[in-house]
PLY file of the C-alpha trace (Angstrom):
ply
format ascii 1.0
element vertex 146
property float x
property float y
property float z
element edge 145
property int vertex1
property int vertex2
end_header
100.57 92.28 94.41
103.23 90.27 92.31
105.05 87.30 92.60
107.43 84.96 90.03
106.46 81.23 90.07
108.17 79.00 88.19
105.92 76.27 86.24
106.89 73.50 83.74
110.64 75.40 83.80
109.25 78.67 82.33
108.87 81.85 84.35
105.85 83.25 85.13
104.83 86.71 86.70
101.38 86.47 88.83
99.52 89.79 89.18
96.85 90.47 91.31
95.29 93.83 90.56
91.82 94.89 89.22
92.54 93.38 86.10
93.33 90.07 87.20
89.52 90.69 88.53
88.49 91.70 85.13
90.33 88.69 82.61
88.86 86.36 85.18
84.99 87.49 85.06
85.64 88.35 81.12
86.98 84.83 80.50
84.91 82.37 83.53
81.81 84.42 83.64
82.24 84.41 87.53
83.71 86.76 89.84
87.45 85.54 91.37
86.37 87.24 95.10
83.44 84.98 95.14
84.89 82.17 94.15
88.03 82.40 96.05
85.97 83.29 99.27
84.09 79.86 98.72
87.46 77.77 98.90
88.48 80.10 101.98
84.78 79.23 103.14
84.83 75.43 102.32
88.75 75.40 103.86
87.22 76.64 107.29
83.93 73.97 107.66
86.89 71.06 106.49
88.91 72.22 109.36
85.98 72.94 111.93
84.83 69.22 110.92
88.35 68.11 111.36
89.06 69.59 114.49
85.96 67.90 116.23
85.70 64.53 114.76
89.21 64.05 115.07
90.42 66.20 117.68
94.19 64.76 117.85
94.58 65.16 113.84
98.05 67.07 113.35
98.71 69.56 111.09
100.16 67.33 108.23
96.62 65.77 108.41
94.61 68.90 108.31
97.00 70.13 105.26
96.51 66.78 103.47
92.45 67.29 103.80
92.72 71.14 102.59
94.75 70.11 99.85
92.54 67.26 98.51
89.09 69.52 98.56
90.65 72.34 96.75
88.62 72.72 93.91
91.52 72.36 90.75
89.10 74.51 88.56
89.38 77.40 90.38
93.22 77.11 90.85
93.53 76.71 87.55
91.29 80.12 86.51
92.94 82.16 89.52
96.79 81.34 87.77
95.71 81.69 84.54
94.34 85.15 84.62
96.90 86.17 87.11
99.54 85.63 84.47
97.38 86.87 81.78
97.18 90.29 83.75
101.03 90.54 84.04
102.27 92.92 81.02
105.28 90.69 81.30
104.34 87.36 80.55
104.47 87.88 76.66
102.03 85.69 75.17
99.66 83.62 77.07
98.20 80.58 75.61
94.53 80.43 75.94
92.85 78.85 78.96
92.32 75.91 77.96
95.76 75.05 76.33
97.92 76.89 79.15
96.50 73.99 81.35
96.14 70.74 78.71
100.44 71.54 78.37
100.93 71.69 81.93
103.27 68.45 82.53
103.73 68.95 86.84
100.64 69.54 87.23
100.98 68.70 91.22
103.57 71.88 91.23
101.26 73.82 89.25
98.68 72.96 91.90
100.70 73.58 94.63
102.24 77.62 93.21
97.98 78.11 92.75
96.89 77.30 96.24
100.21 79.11 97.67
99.49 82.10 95.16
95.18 81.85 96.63
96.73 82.07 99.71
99.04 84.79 99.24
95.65 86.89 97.56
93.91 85.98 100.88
96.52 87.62 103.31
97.09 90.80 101.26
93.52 91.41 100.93
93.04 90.97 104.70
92.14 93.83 107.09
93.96 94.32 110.26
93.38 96.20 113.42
96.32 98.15 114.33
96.60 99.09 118.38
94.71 102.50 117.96
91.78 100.30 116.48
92.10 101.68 112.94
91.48 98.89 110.30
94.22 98.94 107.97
94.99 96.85 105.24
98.02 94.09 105.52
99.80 96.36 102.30
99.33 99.57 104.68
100.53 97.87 107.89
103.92 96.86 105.83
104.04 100.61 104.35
103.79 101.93 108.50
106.50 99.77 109.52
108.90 100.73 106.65
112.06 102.33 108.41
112.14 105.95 107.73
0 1
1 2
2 3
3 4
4 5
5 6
6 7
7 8
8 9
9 10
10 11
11 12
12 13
13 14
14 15
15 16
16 17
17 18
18 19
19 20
20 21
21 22
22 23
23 24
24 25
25 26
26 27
27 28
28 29
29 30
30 31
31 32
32 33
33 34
34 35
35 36
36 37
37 38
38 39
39 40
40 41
41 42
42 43
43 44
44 45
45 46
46 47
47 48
48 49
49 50
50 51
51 52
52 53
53 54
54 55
55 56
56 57
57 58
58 59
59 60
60 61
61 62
62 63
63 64
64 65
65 66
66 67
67 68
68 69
69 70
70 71
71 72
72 73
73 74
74 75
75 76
76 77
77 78
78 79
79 80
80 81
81 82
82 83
83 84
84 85
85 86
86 87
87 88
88 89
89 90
90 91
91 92
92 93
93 94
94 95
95 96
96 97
97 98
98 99
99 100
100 101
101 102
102 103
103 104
104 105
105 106
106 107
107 108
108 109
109 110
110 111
111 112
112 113
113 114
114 115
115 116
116 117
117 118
118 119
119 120
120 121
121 122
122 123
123 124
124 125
125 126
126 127
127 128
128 129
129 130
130 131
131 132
132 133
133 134
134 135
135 136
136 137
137 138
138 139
139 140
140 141
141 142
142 143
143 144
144 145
């Protein structure tokens, strides 16, 4: 999976592949499914609490809560690696400096969670009608026009 995001004016190309998986566990010592499963994990008990103690919260409210317990840590690690794992981002500035220079950082935060996202849904499995589990890149390759 790719995708161009645009941060501090500069072009970036996000990769998610096997080694996105690998720069990530090399660099954090931690493994990106894990941790990315824990935000999709923490997302879901902040919107089960949400939806019973305040049942007539709208959507703008439940986005504001998910948005404000996204751990910036892991958004930060998920980016950086996936741009590290693009052969055409040229250089990439160590971790630590590619996010000390990052001037919008709320833009920054918002391409990681829509990029997290994005990794989510493509990694999901369907079920198509005949009850085969398929993955969302296989359902798109089925419904390609011949």
């Amino acid at each position: 999976m790719e995708k161009t995001v645009k941060i501090d004016g500069k072009q970036y190309t996000l990769v998610y592949k096997g080694k996105t998986e690998r720069i990530y566990r090399e660099q954090f010592h931690s493994d990106m499914t894990a941790d990315i499963a824990e935000i999709q994990w923490t997302q879901n008990q902040i919107m089960e609490q949400t939806k019973k103690e305040l049942p007539n919260a709208d959507n703008e409210m439940i986005g504001i809560l998910l948005t404000r317990n996204m751990p910036s840590e892991t958004l930060e690690r998920v980016m950086w690696a996936s741009i590290k794992a693009s052969n055409k981002n040229k250089k990439v500035k160590p971790f630590e400096s590619f996010v000390d220079d990052i001037e919008d950082y709320m833009s920054f935060r918002q391409e990681a969670m829509t990029w997290i996202y994005n990794i989510l849904i493509g990694s999901e499995s369907i079920v198509d009608i005949d009850g085969k589990e398929t993955s969302s890149e296989e359902e798109k390759d089925t419904k390609k026009p011949s």
